[in-house]
C-alpha positions as CSV (number, residue, x, y, z in Angstrom):
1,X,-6.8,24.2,215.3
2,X,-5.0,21.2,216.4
3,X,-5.0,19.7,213.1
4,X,-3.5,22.6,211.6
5,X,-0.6,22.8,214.2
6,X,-0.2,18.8,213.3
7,X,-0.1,20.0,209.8
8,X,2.5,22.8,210.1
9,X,4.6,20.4,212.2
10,X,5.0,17.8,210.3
11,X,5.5,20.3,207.0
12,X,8.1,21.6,209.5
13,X,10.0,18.3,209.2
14,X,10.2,17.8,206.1
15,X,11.5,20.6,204.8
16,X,13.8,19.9,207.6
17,X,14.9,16.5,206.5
18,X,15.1,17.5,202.9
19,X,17.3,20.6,203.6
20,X,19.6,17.7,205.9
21,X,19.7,15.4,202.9
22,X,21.0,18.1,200.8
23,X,23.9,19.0,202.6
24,X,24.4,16.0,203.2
25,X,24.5,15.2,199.2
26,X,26.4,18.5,199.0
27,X,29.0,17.6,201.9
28,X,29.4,13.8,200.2
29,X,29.7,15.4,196.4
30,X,32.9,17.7,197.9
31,X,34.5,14.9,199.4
32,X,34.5,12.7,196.3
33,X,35.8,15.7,194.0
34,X,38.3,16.8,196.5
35,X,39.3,15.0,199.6
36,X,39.0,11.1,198.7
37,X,39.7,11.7,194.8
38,X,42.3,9.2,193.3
39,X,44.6,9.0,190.6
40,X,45.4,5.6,188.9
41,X,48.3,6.0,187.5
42,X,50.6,3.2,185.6
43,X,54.6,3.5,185.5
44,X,56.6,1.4,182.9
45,X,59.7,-0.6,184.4
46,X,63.0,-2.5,182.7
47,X,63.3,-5.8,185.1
48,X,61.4,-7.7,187.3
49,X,61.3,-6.4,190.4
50,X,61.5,-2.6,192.1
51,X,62.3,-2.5,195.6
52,X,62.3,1.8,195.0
53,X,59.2,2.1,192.9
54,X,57.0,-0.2,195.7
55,X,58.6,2.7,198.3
56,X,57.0,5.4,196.4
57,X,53.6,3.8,195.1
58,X,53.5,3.4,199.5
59,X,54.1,6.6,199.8
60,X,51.9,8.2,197.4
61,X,48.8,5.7,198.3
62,X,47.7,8.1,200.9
63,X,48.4,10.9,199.1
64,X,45.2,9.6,196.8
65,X,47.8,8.2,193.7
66,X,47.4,4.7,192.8
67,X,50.8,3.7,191.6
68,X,50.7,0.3,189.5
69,X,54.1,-0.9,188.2
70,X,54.4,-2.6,184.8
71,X,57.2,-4.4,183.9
72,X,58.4,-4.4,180.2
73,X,61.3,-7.0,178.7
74,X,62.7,-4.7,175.6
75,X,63.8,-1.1,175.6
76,X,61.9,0.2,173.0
77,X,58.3,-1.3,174.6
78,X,58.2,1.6,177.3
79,X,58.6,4.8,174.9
80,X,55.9,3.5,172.8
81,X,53.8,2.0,175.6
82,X,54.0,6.1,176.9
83,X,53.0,7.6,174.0
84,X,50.2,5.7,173.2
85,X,48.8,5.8,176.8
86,X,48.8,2.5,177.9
87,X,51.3,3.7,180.7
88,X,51.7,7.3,182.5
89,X,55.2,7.3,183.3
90,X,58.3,5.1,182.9
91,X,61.6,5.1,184.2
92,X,64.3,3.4,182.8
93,X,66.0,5.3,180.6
94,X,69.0,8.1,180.1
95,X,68.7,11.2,178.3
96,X,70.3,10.1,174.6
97,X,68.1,7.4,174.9
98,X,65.0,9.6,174.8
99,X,66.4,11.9,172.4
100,X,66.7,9.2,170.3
101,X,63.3,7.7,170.2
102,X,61.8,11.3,170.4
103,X,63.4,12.1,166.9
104,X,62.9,9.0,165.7
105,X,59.8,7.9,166.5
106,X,57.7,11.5,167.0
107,X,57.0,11.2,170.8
108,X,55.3,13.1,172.4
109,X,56.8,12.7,175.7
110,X,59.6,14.3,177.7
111,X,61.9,13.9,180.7
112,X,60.5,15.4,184.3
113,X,63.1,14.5,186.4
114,X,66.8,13.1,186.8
115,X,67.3,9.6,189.0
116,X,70.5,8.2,188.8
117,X,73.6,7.3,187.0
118,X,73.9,3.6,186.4
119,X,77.4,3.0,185.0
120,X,77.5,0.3,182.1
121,X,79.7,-2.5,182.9
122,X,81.7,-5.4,181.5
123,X,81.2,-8.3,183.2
124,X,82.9,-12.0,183.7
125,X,82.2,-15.1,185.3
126,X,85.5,-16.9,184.5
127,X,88.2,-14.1,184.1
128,X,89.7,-11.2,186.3
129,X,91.3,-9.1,184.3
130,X,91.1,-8.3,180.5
131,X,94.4,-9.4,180.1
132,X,93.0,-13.2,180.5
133,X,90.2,-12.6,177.4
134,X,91.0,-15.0,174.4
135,X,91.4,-14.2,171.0
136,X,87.4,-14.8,169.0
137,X,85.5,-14.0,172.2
138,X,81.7,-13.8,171.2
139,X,80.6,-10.5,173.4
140,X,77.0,-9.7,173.7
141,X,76.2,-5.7,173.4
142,X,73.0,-4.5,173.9
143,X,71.1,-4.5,170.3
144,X,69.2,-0.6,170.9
145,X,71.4,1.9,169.0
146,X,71.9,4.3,172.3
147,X,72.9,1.6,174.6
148,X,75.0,-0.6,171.5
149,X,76.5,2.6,170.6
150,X,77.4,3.5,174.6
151,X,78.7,-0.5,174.9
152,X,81.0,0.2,171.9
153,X,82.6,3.4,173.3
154,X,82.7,1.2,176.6
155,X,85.1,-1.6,174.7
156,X,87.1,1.1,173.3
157,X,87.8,2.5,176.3
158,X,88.7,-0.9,177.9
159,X,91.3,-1.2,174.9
160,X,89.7,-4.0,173.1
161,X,88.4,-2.2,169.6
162,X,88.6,1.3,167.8
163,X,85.5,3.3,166.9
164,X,85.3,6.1,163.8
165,X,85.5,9.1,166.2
166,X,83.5,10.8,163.5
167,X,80.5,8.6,164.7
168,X,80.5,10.4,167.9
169,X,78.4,9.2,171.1
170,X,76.4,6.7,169.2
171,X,78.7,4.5,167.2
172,X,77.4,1.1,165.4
173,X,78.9,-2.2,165.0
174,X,79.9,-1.3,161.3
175,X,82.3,2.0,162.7
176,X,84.4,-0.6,164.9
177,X,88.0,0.3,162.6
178,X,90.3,-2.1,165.0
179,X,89.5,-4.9,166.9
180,X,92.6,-7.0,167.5
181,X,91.1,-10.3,169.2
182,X,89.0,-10.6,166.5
183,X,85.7,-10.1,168.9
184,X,82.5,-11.2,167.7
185,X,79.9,-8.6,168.4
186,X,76.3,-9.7,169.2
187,X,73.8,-7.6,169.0
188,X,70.7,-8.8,171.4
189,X,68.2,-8.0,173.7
190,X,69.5,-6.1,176.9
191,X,68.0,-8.3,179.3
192,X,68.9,-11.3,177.4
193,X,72.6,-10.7,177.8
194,X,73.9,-12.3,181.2
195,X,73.1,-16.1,180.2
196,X,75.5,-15.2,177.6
197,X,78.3,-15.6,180.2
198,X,77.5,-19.5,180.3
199,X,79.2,-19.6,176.8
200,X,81.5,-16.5,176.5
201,X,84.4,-14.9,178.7
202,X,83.1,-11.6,178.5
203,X,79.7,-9.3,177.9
204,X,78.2,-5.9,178.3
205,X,75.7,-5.1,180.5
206,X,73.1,-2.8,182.0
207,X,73.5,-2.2,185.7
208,X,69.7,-3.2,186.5
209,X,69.6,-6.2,184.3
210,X,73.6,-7.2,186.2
211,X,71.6,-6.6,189.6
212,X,68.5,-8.1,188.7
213,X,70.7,-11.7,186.9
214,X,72.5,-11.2,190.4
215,X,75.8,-9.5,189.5
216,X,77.6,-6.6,191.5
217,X,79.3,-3.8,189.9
218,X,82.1,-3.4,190.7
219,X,83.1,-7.2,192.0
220,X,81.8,-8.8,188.4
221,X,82.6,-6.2,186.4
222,X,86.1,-6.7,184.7
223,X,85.9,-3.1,183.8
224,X,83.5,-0.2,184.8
225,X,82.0,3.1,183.1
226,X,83.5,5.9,184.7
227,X,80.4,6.9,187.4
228,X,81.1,11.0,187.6
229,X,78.2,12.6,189.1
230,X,76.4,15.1,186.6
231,X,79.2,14.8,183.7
232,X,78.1,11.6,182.4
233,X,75.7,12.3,179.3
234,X,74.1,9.0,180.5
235,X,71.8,10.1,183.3
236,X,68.6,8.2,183.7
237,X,65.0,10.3,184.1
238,X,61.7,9.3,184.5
239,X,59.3,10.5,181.6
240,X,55.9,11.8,181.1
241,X,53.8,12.6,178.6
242,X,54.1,16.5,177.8
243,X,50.7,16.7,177.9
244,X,50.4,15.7,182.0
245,X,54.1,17.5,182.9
246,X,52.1,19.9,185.1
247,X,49.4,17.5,186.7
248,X,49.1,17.2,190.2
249,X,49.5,13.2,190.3
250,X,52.7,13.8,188.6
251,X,54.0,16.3,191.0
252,X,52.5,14.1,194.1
253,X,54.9,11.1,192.3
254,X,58.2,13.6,191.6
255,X,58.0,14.9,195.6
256,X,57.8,11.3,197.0
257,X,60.3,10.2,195.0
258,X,63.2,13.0,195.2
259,X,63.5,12.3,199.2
260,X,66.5,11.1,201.2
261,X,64.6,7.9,202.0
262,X,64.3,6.9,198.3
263,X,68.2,8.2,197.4
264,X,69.2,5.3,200.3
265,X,67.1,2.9,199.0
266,X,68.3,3.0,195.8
267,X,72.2,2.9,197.2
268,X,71.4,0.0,199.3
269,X,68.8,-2.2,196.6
270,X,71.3,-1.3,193.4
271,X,74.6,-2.9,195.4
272,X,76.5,0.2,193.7
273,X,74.7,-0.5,190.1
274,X,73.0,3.3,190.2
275,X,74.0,6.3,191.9
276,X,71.7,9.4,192.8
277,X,71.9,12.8,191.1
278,X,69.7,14.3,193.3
């Protein structure tokens, strides 16, 4: 009798520790499919640095998003770089911009929400005033069509050339009609543009790249792109794949990043080079 009470114990434990390891397995299965899940996620950058972007990968660390930020040289790497996958998001680009490379290219990628406005500028280290720019000034544009064509219409509206107003928004070198001081236009890389100022009296230049080669707009700009909040078809976004516009690591992103902490980060990192829309 006593050996069949030992028996029936010890079956009695078991099944006890058995039914404990299960929900234990159970418990530790929900918390890895729920709870302590975690998105890596990869955002495409223009520059070298992000003093907003680090906020928001901070933030969304312990909201179970891994935010890694990549840094890209050239315009055109971050559309393609999106579309093929190698990155999730990016942010460094304005509406046209994306149009653009969405017609042209067949990306499948779309804009998920509006950041700033960063106003194009011209910029100086040895003049004041436009007045002082000599005749057969080499000026530096940057060479992507949106941005070229939005420099152009920027140097028209400083006075210094004419563009064919039947090329609209977008204009290229070859619809400049008047250009009295004889410029010479160079087309190069954006972020190539400011050592161009060693050599030349004048260039145009992206607000990040001015802030990032250490330039303020608005105290080394010799003129500025008129900064009016939501009329400027220059807006910048950040963009996502269409397939992953309604995923929950994108919206965890988007809600971090529309806050009032990030808008006065951004006023006091960009020295006046962007300006919230939100």
């Amino acid at each position: 009798m006593k050996k069949i009470t030992s028996l029936l114990l010890t079956l009695i434990l078991v099944l006890s520790l058995v039914a404990c390891s299960s929900n234990q397995d159970t418990k530790t299965k929900e918390e890895t499919t729920t709870g302590n899940e975690r998105h890596k996620v990869k955002i495409g950058l223009i520059g070298s640095d992000s003093v907003v972007w680090k906020h928001v990968a901070d933030v969304v660390k312990d909201k179970g998003v891994d935010l890694e930020i990549v840094y890209f040289d050239s315009y055109p790497l971050p559309n393609k770089a999106l579309d093929s996958g190698d990155i999730d998001l990016n942010a460094f680009q304005h509406h046209i911009y994306l149009d653009k490379e969405v017609e042209q290219f067949g990306y499948k990628i779309e804009a998920v929400g509006d950041t700033s406005f960063a106003p194009l500028g011209i910029y100086s280290e040895t003049i004041k005033s436009l007045d002082e720019l000599e005749d057969g000034q080499t000026v530096a544009i940057p060479d992507d069509v949106t941005n070229g064509g939005r420099a152009l219409k920027l140097l028209e509206a400083a006075g210094l050339i004419k563009v064919d107003e039947d090329a609209g928004v977008l204009p290229t070198v070859a619809d400049v009609k008047e250009n009295p001081k004889n410029l010479k236009l160079l087309e190069i890389s954006a972020s190539n543009i400011p050592a161009t100022l060693a050599e030349n009296q004048i260039a145009v230049i992206n607000s990040g790249i001015a802030v990032d080669a250490g330039y303020q707009p608005g105290e080394d700009t010799v003129f500025l792109e008129e900064a009016v909040k939501g009329e400027n078809p220059y807006i910048n976004l950040i963009a996502a794949r269409t397939e992953d516009k309604d995923k929950e690591w994108l919206k965890i992103i988007l809600d971090a990043y529309f806050t009032p902490e990030t808008k006065a980060i951004i006023e006091e990192d960009s020295k006046g080079a962007s300006h919230p829309v939100w």
